[in-house]
C-alpha positions in Angstrom: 49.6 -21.9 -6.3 48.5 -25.2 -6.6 46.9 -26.7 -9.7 44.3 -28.9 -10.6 43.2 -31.2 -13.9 39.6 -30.9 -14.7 37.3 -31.3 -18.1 35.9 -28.4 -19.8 32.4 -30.0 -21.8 30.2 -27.9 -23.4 26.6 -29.3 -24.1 25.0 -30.5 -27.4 22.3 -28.0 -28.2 20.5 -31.2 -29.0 21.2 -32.2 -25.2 23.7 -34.4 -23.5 26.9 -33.9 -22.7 29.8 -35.0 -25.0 31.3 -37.8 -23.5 35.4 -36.2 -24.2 36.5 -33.2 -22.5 39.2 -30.5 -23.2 41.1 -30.9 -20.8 42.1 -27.8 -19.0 44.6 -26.8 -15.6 43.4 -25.1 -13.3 45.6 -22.6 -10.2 44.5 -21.5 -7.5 42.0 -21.0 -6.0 42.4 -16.8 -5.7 39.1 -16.9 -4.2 36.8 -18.8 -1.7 33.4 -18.9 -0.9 30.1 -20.5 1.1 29.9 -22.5 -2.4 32.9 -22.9 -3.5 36.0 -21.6 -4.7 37.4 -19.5 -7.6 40.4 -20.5 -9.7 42.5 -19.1 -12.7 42.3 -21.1 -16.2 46.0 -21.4 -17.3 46.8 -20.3 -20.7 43.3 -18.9 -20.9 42.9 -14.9 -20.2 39.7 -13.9 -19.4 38.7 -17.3 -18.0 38.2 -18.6 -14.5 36.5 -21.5 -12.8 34.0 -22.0 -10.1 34.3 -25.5 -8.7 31.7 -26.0 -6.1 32.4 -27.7 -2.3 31.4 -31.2 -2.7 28.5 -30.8 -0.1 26.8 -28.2 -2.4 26.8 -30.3 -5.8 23.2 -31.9 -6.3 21.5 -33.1 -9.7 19.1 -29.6 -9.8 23.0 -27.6 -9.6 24.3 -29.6 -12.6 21.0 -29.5 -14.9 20.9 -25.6 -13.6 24.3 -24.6 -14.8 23.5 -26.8 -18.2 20.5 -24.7 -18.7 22.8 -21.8 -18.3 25.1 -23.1 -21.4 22.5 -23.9 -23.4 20.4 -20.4 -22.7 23.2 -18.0 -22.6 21.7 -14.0 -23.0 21.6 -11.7 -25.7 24.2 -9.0 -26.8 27.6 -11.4 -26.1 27.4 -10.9 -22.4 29.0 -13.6 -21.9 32.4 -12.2 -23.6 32.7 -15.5 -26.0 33.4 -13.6 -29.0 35.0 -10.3 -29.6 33.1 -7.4 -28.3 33.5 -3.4 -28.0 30.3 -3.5 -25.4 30.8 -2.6 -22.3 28.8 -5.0 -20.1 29.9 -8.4 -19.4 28.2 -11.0 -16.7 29.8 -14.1 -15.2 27.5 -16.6 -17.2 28.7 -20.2 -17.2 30.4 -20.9 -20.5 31.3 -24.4 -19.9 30.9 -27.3 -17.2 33.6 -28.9 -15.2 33.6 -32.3 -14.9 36.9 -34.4 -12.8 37.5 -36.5 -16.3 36.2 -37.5 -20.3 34.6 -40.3 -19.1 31.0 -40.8 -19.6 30.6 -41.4 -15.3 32.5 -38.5 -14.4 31.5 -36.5 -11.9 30.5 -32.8 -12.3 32.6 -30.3 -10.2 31.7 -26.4 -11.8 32.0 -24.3 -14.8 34.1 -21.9 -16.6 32.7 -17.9 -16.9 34.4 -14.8 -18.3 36.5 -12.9 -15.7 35.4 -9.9 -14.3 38.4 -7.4 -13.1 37.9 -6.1 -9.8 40.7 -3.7 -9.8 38.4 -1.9 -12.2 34.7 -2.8 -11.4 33.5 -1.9 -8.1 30.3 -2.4 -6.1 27.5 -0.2 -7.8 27.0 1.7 -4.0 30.3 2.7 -4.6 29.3 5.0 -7.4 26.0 6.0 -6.3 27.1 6.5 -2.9 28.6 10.4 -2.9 30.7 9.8 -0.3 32.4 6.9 -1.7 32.5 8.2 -5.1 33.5 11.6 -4.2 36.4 9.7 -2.5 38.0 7.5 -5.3 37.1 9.5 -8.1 36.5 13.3 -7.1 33.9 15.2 -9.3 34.7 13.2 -12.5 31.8 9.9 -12.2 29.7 12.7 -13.2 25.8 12.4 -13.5 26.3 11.6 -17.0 28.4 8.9 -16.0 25.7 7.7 -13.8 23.2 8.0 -16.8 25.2 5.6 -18.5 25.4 3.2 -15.9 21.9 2.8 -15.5 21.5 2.8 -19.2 24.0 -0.1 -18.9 22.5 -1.9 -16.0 19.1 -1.7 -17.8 20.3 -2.9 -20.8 21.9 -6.4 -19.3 18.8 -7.0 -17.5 16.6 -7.0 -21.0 19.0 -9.0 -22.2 18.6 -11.6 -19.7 14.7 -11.1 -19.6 14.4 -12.0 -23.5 16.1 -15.7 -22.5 13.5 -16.1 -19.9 15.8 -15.7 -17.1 15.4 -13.3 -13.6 18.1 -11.8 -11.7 16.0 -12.2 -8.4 18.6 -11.3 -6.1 19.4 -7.4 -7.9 21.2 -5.6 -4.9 24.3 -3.3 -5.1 26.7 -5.7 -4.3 26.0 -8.2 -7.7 26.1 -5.4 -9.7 29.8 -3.9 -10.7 30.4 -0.8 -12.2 34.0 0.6 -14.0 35.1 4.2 -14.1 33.7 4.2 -17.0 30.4 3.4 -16.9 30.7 -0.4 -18.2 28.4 -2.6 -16.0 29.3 -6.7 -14.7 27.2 -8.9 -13.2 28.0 -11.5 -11.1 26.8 -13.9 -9.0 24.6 -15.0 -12.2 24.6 -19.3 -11.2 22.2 -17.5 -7.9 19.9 -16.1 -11.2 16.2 -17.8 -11.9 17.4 -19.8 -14.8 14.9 -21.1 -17.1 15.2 -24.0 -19.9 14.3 -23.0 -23.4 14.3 -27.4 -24.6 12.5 -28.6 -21.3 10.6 -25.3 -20.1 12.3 -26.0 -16.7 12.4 -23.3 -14.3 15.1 -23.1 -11.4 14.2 -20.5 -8.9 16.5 -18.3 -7.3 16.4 -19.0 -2.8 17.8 -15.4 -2.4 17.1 -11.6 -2.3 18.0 -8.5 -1.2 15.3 -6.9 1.6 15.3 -3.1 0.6 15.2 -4.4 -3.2 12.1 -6.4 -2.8 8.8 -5.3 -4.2 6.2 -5.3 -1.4 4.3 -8.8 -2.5 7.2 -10.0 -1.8 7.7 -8.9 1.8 7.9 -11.7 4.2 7.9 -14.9 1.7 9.9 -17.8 2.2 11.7 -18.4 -1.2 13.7 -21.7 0.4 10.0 -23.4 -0.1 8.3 -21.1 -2.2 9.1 -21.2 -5.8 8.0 -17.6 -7.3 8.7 -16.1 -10.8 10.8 -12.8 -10.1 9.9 -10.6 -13.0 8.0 -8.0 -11.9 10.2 -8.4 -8.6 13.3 -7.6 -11.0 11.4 -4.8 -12.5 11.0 -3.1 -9.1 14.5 -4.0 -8.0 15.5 -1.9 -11.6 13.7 0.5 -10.6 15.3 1.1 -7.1 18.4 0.9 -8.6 17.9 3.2 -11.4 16.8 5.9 -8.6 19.6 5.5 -6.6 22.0 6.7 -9.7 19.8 9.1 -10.6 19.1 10.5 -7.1 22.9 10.6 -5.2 22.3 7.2 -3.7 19.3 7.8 -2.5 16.4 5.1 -2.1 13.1 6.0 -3.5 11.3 5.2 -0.1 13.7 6.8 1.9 11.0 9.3 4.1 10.6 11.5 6.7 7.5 13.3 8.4 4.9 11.9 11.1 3.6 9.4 8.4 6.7 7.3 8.7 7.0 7.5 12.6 6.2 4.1 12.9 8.2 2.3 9.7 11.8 2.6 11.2 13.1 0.1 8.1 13.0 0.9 4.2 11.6 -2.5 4.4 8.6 -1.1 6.2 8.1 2.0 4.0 8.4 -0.3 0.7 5.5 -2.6 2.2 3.3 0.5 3.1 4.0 2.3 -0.1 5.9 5.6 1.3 7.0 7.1 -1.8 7.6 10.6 -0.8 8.6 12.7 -3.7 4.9 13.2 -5.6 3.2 15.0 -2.8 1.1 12.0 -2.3 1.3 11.7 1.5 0.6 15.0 3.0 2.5 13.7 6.0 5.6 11.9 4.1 8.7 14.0 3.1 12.0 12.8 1.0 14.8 13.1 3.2 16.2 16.5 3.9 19.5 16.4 1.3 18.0 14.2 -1.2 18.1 15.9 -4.3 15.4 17.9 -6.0 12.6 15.6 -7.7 12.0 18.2 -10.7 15.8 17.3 -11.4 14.7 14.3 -13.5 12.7 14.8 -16.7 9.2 14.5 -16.8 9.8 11.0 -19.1 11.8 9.2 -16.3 9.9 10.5 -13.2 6.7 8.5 -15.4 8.6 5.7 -15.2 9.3 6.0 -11.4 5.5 6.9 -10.8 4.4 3.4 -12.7 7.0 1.2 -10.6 6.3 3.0 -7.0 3.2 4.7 -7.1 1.1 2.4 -10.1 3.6 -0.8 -9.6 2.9 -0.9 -5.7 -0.3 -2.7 -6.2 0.0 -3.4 -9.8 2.9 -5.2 -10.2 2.4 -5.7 -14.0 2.1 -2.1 -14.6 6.0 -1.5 -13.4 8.0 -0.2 -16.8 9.8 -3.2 -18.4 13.6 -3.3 -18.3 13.9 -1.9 -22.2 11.6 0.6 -21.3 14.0 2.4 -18.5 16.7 1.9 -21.0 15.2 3.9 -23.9 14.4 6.1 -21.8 18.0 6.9 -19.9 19.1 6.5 -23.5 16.9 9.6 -24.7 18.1 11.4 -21.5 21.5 10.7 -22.2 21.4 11.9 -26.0 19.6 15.5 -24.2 22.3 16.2 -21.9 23.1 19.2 -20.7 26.9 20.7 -19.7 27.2 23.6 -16.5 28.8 26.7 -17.7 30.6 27.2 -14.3 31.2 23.6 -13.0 32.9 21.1 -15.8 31.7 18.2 -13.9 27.7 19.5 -13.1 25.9 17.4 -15.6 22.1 17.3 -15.9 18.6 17.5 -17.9 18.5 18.5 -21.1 15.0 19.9 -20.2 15.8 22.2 -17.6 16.8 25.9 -17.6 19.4 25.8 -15.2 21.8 24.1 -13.3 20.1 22.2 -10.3 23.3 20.9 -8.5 24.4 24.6 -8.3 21.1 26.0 -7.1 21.3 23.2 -4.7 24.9 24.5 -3.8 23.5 28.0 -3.6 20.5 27.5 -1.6 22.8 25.5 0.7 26.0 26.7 1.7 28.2 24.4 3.2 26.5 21.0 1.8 29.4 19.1 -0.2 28.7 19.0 -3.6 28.2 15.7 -5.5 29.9 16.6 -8.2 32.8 18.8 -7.0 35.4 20.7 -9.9 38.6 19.4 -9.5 40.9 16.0 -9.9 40.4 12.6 -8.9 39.8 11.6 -5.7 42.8 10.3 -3.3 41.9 6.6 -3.6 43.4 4.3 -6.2 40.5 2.6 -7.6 43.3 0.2 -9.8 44.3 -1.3 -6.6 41.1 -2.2 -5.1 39.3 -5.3 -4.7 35.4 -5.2 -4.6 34.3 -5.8 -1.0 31.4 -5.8 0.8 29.9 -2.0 2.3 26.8 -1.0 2.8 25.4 2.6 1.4 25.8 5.7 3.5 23.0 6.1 5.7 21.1 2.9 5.8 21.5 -0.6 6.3 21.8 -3.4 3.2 20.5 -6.8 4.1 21.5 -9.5 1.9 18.4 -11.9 3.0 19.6 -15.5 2.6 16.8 -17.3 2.7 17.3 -21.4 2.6 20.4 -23.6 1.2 19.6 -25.2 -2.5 21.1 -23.4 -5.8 21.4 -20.1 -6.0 23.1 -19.4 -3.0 25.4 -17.0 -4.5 29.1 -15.6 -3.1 30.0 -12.7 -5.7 32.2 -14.8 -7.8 33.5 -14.1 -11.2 37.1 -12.0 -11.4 39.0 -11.0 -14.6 39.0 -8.5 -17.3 35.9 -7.0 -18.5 35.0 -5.6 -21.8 34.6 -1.7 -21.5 35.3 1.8 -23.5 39.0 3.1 -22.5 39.2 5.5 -19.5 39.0 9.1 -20.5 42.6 10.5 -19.7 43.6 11.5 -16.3 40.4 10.4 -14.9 38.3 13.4 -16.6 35.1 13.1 -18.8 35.9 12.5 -22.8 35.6 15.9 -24.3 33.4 14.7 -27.6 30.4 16.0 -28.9 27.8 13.8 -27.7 27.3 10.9 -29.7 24.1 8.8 -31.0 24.5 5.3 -28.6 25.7 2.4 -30.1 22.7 1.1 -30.9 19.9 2.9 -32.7 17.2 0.1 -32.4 15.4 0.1 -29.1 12.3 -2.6 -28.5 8.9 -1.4 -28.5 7.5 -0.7 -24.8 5.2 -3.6 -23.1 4.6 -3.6 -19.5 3.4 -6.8 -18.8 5.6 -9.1 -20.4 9.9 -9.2 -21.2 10.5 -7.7 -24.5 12.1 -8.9 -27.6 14.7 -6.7 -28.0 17.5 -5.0 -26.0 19.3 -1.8 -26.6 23.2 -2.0 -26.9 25.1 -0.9 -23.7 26.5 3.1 -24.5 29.4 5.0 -23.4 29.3 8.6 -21.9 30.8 11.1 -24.1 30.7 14.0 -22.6 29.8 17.2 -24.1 31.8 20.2 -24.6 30.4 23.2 -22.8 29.7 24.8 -26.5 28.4 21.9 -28.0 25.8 20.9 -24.3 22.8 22.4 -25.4 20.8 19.5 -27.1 19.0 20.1 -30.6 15.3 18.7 -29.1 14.0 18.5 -25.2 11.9 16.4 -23.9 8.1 17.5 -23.7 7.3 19.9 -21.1 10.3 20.1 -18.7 9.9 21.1 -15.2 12.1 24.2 -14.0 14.1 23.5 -10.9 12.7 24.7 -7.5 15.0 26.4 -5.5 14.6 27.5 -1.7 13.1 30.8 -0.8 15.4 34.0 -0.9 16.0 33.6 3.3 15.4 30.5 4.0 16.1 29.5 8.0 19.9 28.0 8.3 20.2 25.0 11.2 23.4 25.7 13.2 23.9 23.1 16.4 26.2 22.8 19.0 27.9 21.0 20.6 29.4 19.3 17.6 30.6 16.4 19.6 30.2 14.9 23.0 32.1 12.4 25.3 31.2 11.8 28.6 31.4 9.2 31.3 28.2 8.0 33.8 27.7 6.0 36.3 26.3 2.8 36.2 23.0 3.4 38.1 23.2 7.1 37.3 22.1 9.7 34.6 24.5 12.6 32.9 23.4 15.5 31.1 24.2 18.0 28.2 22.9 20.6 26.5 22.1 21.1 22.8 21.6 24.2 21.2 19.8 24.9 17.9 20.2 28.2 16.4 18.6 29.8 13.7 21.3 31.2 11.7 19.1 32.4 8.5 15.2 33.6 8.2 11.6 32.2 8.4 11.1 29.9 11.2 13.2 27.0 12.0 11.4 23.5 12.4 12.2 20.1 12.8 13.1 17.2 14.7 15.9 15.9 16.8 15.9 12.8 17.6 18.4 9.8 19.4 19.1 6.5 17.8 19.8 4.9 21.4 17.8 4.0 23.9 20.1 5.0 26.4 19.5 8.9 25.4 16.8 10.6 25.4 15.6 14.5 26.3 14.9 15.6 29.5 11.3 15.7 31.1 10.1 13.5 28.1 11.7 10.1 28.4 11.4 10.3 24.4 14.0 9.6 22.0 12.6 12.5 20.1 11.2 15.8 19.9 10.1 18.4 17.8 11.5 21.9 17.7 10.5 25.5 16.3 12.8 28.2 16.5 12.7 32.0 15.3 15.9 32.0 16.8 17.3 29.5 19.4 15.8 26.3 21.2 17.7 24.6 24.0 16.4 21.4 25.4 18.9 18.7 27.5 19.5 15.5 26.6 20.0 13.0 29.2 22.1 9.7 28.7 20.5 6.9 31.4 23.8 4.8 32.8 21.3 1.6 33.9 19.8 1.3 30.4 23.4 1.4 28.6 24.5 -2.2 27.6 25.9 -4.8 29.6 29.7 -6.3 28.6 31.5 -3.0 28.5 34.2 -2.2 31.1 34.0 0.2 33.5 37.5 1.8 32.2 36.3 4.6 29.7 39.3 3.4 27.4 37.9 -0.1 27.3 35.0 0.1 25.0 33.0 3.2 25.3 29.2 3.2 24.2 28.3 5.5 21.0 24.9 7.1 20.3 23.9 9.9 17.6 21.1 12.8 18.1 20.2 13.9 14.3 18.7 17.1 14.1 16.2 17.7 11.1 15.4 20.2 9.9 13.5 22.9 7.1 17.1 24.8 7.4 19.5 21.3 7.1 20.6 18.8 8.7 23.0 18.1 11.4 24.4 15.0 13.4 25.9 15.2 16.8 28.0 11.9 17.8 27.8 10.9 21.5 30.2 8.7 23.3 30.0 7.4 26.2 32.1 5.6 28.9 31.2 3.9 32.2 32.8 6.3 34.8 34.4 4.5 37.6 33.5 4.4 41.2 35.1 7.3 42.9 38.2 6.5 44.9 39.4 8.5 48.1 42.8 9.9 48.0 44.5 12.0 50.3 48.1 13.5 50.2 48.9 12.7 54.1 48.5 10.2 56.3 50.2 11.9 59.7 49.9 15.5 60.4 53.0 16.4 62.9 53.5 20.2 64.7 56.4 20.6 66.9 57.2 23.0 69.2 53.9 25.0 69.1 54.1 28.3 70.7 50.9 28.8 72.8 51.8 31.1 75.1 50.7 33.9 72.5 47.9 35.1 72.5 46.7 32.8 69.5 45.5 29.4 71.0 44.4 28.1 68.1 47.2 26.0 65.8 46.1 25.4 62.0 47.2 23.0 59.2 46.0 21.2 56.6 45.3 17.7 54.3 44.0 17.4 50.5 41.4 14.9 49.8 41.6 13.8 46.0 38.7 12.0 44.0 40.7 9.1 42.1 38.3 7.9 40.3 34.9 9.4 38.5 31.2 10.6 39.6 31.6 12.5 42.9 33.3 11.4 46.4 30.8 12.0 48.7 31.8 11.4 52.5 32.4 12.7 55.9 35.6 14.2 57.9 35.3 13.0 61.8 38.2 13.8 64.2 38.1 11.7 67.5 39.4 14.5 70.0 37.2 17.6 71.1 40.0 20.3 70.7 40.8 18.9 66.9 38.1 20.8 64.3 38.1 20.4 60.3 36.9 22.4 58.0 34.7 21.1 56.0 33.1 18.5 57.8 31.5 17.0 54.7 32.7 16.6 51.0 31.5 16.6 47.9 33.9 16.1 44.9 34.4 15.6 41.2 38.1 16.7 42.1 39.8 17.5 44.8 38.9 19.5 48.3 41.2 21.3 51.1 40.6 20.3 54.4 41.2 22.7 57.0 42.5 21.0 60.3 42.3 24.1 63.8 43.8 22.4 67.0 42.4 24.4 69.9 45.1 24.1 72.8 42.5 25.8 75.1 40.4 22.5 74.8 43.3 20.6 74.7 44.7 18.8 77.9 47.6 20.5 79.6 50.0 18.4 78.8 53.3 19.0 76.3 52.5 15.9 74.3 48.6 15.8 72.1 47.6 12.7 69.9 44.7 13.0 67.9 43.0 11.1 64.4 40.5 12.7 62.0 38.7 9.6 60.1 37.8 10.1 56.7 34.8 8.0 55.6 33.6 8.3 51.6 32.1 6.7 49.2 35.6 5.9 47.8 36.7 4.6 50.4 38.1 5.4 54.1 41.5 6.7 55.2 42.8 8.1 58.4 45.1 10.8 59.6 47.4 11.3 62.5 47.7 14.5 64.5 50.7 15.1 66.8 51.6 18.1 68.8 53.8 18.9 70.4 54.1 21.9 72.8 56.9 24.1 73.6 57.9 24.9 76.8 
């Protein structure tokens, strides 16, 4: 790797800049960027460099990442000093200059490394599929407690310095197996100067992370505090751990007909799990609201419901974190399922009534071992969550254009062996001090980040539970049961032609089936509507057709089916589940005449029995796809064949008759039967001869 000499300075808290450096090597870089590239610090573990591409370097960059030295947060995030926290961010710790002289010219800083062999994007937790496959059933809901404890903890932290996160999105936010939290990307942050009251404003954000006053503004020209933005943006976040990944105005139901985008639903206020809309449902597997204690669902209903049109009424950032802190102290342990963690409030076990009432839905939290992935060995990279699309809205060059740097080891708790949950009693969280709530200002105190202990099942019950906890609704003794097939479909179409299928829903349980199937393509939609949806009811079974439209699929694909065939998806919605039927579909080619003979040749026929009439016979083959459509035409009056016309996905038999009563009396007969298809034309000989 190659290696560079740069100048580590660190400013007078008086300000300035001392005019000698330490001089420091640098190898590398191990990562590049839209602003620059990463690099190791030799001789220095748990140190890196960002030096920034010349073209991105500016006055505001420098005094920015000076106000970050100067104003570092709370709580030793930035890993200067030993810690046994388990959050660290990639905060500047020092600026880079290209020598000790006074003129020297500023290249970067120095932050703590973050290890992305163990952090990984925070989806990747909340996500179930994605957890489920790197870690099993053992990132339990406890685990995901303390994550969001953790993540809500850092952002106080950075609130009491005056400073926004702005652009809070699952892919700055890192988690570890074990719960600890990393935030990078921190040089993109609102960063504001305790000495000159300067504010630099972040030029990013996240669209389906934005608060709804927010929807639509240009932050390239716009300078706007993000506070209450970061307080919704917590709030989403906090959801999505609490709630299996899902986001809290996820929605179904006629009221959200017209808001295709969470983006649209955020801006309209479509939160769907308070009965508010009489028309607005949470999605069909999202987890049972009464799940989460009547304390945190406040919370929620003052940063979604409250918070839509009164931003300053959202719950400050210490105010989630007592709370999760609380929850996490009133745990509660499944007597059949080791890794089924939940309310201490509640009387039973809502991932298994959820399990009960639906047979065949994967559980989040599934018994067992790890999962097959090898979390050690991967590097964070970029996914959006199952189900929905993750914008990362760049919004104008500037500062703050961030590119996920930071890399290294990050300060954590040690991994429970073999992957499973500590078995400890539940402990009181590090810290025991938790600031006093305010809503419309940052606070001035933080808790301390925790680290899940799980409970033994003996020891789950906690002593207290919160005020008033909601039981767990389950389904009603026969609820109906979705069943659909076909499962799968692949089929070709023409060009300027239409294809069918048929879908079946069944109702495999009780009660009356109801819901909604609907395409995501253009290209398919249900026969005698010209919809790409339509509503069902079922006591038993509904059949409809769907019908794919070959002129309305996308131009640029080849006609070959194995070139690049088109794909759709009909989801079917429903009060008895949900299922999804994948469609693919390739551009059939023209059909293509074939025929096994060219000459048809009978010698020595015997016409002096009584049977006049001599038969034989051709094969006509469809080469190619749709149907051969043509005609079969011979050119002598005592030649006949049977059919005249064809129709063919395959292959037909045509039956040739020479009539030697029609034919001329002679011992030679010539003949020709044109074939003329839409595949093309051929033609066939017939000789014969007669015998004396």
């Amino acid at each position: 790797m190659a290696e560079i000499t740069v100048y580590s300075r660190t400013p007078r808290t008086a300000g300035g800049f001392e005019c000698g450096g330490q001089r420091i090597t640098l190898s590398g870089p191990i990562k590049s960027g839209g602003e620059g590239m990463i690099y190791a610090v030799k001789y220095s573990d748990g140190i890196c460099a960002k030096v920034y591409h010349k073209n991105k370097i500016n006055a505001e960059l420098r005094e920015k990442v000076k106000a970050m030295i100067n104003n570092p947060p709370g709580d030793n995030l930035t890993g200067e000093t030993d810690s046994s926290h388990s959050s660290l961010i990639s905060w500047a710790i020092s600026a880079l200059y290209d020598s000790n002289l006074p003129d020297a010219h500023f290249l970067g800083f120095t932050m703590p490394l973050i290890d992305t062999s163990m952090f990984r994007e925070a989806h990747r937790y909340y996500d179930p599929d994605d957890r489920i496959k790197y870690m099993g059933g053992t990132f339990t809901w406890l685990y995901l407690l303390t994550a969001a404890f953790n993540i809500a903890s850092v952002v106080s932290a950075i609130h009491l310095k005056g400073h926004r996160i702005g652009d809070m999105s699952a892919s700055n936010i890192l988690v570890a197996r074990t719960a600890a939290v990393s935030f990078i990307d921190c040089d993109s942050f609102q960063i504001t100067d305790a000495a000159s009251k300067k504010t630099y404003y972040t030029k990013v954000a996240t669209g389906d992370f934005l608060p709804p006053e927010l929807m639509g503004v240009n932050f390239r020209t716009d300078n706007i505090d993000r506070y209450y933005s970061d307080l919704f943006a917590l709030g989403v976040m906090i959801f999505r751990f609490l709630m299996n990944g899902f986001h809290p105005y996820q929605a179904r139901g006629a009221g959200v007909d017209g808001l295709p985008t969470i983006e649209a639903k955020i801006k309209q206020g479509k939160f769907a799990y308070e009965g508010t809309f009489p028309d607005v449902r949470p999605p069909k597997n999202a987890p049972p609201y009464a799940m989460i204690s009547p304390e945190l669902r406040s919370l929620f209903h003052r940063c979604f419901v409250t918070g839509h049109s009164e931003k300053e009424k959202r719950p400050a950032a210490s105010e989630w974190a007592a709370a999760l802190k609380n929850e996490i102290a009133n745990i509660q342990k499944c007597d059949r399922n080791d890794n089924h963690y939940f309310s201490g409030g509640l009387r039973k076990c809502p991932w298994c009534a959820v399990m009960a009432a639906n047979p065949g839905r994967k559980d989040p939290f599934p018994a067992g071992k790890m999962g097959k992935g090898n979390d050690a060995q991967k590097t964070v990279t970029a996914k959006p969550p199952a189900g929905e699309r993750e914008e990362r809205v760049r919004t104008g060059g500037g500062t703050g254009v961030g590119t996920g740097f930071g890399f290294g080891a990050g300060f954590g708790f040690s991994k429970p062996a073999k992957s499973q949950p500590v078995k400890t009693p539940p402990t009181t969280p590090v810290s025991t001090q938790t600031a006093k709530p305010q809503t419309t200002k940052p606070q001035n105190a933080t808790p301390q980040a925790v680290k899940p202990q799980p409970a033994k099942s003996q020891q789950a019950a906690p002593t207290q539970q919160p005020a008033k906890a909601a039981p767990v609704k389950t389904n009603p003794p026969n609820p109906p049961m979705l069943s659909v097939t076909p499962d799968s479909v692949e089929m070709k179409v023409m060009r300027n032609g239409d294809a069918e299928f048929v879908i079946k829903v069944e109702n495999k349980g009780e009660s009356t089936l109801i819901g909604t199937l609907e395409s995501d393509c253009d290209w398919l939609t249900f026969r005698g509507t010209g919809r790409k949806d339509i509503d069902f009811s079922a006591a038993k079974v509904f059949e409809t057709a769907a019908v794919i439209d070959g002129s309305k699929l996308p131009d640029g694909a080849g006609a070959d089916a194995a070139d690049a065939p088109f794909t759709g998806r009909i989801t079917v919605a429903s009060n008895g589940g949900r299922a999804e039927i994948p469609v693919k579909v390739a551009l059939a080619k023209d059909p293509k005449l074939e025929t096994d003979r060219s000459k048809i040749i009978i010698k020595d026929a015997d016409i002096a029995s009584d049977a006049t009439v001599i038969r034989s016979e051709f094969t006509v083959t469809n080469g190619g796809d749709g149907i051969l459509t043509g005609t079969v035409t011979p050119n002598r009056d005592w030649i006949r064949a049977v059919p005249e016309t064809i129709s063919t996905a395959d292959s037909v038999t045509v039956a040739v008759e020479i009539d030697t009563e029609k034919a001329p009396n002679i011992p030679l007969l010539f003949g020709k039967i044109n074939v003329e298809t839409n595949g093309g034309s051929a033609e066939i000989t017939v000789g014969v001869t007669i015998q004396k």
